[in-house]
N, CA, C and O atoms as CSV, one atom per row, in Angstrom:
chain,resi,resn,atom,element,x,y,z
A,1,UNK,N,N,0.817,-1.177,0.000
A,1,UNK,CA,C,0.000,0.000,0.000
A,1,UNK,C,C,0.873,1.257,0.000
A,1,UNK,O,O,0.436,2.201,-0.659
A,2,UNK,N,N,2.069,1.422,0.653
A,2,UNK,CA,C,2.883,2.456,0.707
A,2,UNK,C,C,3.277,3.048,-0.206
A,2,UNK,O,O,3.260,4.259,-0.430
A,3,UNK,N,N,3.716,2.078,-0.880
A,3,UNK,CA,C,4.751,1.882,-2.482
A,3,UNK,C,C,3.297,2.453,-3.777
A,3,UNK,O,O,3.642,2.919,-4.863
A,4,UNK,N,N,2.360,2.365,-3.554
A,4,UNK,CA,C,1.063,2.592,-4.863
A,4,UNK,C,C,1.034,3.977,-4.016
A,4,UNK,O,O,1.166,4.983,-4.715
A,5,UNK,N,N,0.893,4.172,-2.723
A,5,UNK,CA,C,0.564,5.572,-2.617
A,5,UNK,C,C,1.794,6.140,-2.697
A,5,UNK,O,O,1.514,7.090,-3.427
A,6,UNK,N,N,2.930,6.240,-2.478
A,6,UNK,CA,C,4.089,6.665,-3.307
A,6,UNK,C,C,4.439,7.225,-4.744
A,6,UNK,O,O,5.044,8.241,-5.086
A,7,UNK,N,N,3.733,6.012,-5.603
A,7,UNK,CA,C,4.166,6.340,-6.884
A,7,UNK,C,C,2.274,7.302,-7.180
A,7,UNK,O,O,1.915,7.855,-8.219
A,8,UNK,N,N,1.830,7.228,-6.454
A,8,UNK,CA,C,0.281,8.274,-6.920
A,8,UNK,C,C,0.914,9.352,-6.936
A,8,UNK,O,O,0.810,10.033,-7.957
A,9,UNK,N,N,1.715,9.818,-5.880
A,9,UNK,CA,C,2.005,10.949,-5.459
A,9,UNK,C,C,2.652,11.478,-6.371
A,9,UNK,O,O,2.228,12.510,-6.891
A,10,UNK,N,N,4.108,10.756,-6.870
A,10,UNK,CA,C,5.070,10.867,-7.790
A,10,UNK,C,C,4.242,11.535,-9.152
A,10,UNK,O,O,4.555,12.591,-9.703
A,11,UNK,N,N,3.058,10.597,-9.557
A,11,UNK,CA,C,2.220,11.104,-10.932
A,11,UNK,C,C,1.889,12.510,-10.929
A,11,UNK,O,O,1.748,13.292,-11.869
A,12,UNK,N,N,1.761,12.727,-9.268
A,12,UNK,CA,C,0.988,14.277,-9.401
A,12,UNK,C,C,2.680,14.816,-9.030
A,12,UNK,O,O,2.354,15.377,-7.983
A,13,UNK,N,N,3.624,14.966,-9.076
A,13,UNK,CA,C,4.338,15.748,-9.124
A,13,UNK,C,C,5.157,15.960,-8.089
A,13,UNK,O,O,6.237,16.549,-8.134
A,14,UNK,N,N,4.517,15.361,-6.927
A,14,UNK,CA,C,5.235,15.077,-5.645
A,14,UNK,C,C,6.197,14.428,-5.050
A,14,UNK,O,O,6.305,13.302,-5.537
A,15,UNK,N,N,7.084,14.674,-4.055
A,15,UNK,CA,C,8.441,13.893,-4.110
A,15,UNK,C,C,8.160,13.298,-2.704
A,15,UNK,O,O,8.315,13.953,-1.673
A,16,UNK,N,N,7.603,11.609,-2.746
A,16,UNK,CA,C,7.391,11.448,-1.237
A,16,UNK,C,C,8.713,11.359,-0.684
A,16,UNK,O,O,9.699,11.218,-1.408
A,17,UNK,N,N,8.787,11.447,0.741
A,17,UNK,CA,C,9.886,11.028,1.327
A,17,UNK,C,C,9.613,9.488,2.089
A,17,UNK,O,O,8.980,9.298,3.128
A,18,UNK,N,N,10.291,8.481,1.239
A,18,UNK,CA,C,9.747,6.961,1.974
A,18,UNK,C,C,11.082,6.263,2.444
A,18,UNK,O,O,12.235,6.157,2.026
A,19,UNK,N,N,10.610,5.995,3.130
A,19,UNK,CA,C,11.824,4.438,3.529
A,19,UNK,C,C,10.835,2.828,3.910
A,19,UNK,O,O,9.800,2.656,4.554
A,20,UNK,N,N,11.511,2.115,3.356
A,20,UNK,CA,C,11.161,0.700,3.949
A,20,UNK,C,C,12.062,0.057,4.700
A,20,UNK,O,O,13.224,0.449,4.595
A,21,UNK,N,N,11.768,-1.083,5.640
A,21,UNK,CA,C,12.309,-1.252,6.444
A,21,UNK,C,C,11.992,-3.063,5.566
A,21,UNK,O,O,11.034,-3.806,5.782
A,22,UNK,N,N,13.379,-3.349,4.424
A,22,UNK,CA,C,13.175,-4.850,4.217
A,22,UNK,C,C,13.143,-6.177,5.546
A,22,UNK,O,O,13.858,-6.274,6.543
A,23,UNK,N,N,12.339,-6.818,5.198
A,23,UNK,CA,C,12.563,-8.069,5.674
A,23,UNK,C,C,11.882,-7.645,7.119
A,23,UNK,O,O,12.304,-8.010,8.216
A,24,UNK,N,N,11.109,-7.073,6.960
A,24,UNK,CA,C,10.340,-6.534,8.225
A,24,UNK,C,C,8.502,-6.634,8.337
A,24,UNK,O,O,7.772,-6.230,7.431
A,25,UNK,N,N,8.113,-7.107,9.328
A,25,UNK,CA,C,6.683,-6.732,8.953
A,25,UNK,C,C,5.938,-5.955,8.948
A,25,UNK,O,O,6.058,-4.880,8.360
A,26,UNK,N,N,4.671,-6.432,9.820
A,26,UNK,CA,C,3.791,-5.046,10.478
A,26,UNK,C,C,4.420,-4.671,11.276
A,26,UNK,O,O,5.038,-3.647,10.985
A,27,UNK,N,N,4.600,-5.149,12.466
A,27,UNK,CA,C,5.837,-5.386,13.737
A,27,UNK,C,C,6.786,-5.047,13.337
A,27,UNK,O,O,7.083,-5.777,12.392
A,28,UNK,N,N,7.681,-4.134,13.543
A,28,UNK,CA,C,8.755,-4.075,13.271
A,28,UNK,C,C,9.872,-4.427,14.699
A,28,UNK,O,O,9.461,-4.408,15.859
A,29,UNK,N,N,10.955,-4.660,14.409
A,29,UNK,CA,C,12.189,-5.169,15.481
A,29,UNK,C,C,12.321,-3.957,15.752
A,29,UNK,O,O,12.128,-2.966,15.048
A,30,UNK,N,N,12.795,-4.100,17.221
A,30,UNK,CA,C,13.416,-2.614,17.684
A,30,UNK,C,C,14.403,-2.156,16.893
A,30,UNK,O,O,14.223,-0.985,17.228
A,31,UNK,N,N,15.253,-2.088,16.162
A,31,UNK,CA,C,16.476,-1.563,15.329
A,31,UNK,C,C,15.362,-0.840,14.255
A,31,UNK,O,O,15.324,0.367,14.018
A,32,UNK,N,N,14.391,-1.961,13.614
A,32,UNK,CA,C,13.859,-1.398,12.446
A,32,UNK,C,C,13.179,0.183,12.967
A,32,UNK,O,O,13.404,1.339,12.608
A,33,UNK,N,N,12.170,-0.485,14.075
A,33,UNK,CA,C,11.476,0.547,14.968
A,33,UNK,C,C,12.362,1.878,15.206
A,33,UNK,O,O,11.945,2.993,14.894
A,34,UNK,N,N,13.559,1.659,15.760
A,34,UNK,CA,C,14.963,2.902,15.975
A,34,UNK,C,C,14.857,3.341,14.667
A,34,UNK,O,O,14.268,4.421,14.624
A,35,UNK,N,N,15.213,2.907,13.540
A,35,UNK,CA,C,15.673,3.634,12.174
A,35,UNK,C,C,13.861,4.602,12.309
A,35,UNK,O,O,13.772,5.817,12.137
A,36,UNK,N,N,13.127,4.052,12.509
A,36,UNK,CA,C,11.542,4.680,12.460
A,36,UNK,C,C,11.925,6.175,12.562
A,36,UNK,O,O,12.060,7.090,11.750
A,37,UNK,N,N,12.063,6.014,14.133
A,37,UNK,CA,C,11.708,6.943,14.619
A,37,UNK,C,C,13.249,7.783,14.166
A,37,UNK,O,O,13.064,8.997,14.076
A,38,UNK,N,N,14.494,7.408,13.916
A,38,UNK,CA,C,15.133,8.689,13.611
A,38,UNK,C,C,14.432,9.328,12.326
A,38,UNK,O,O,14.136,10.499,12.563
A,39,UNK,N,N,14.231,9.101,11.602
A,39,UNK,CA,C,13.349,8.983,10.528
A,39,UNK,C,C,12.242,10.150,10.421
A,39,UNK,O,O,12.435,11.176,9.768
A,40,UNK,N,N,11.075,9.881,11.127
A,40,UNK,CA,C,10.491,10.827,11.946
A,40,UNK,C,C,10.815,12.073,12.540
A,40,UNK,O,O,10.153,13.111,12.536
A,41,UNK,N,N,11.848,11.851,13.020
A,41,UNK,CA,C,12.171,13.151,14.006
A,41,UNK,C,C,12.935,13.837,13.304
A,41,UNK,O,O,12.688,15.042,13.343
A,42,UNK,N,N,14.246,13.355,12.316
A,42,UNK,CA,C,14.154,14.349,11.177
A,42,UNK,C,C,13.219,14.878,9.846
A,42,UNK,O,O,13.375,15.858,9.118
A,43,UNK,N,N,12.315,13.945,9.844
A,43,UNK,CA,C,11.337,14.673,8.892
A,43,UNK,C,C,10.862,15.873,9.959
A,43,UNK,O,O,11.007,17.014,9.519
A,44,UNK,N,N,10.516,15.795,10.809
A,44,UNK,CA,C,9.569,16.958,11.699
A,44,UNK,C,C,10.836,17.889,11.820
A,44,UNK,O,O,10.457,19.054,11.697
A,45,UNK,N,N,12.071,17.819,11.996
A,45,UNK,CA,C,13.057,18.934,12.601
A,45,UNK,C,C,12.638,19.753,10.814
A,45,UNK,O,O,11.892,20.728,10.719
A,46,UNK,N,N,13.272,19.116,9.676
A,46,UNK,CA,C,12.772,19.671,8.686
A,46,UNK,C,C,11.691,20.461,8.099
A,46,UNK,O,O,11.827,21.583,7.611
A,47,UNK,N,N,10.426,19.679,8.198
A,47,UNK,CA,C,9.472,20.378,7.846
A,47,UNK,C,C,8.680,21.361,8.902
A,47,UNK,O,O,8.195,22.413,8.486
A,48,UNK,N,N,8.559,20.947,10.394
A,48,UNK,CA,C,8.072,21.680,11.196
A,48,UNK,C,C,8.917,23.096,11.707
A,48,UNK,O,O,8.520,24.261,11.670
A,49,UNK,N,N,10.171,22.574,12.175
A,49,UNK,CA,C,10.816,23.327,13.115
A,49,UNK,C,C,10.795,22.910,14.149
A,49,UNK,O,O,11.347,23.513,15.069
């Protein structure tokens, strides 16, 4: 689902910012979970402030 709403976005002109976390599920492992959230917290230092 990520990856189709990704490339929707792309059609309209938009540059998502994605990461996947291979070999991972719904659940993610704490490491995957860690990469998450750095992830997160620089998207928000970026776009929010």
């Amino acid at each position: 689902m990520t990856r189709r709403l990704a490339a929707r976005l792309e059609q309209h002109g938009r540059t998502p910012e994605v990461h996947y976390s291979e070999g991972q599920d719904l659940i993610p492992g704490s490491a995957a979970e860690n990469e998450h959230h750095e992830y997160l917290l620089g998207f928000l230092e970026r776009h929010v402030g």
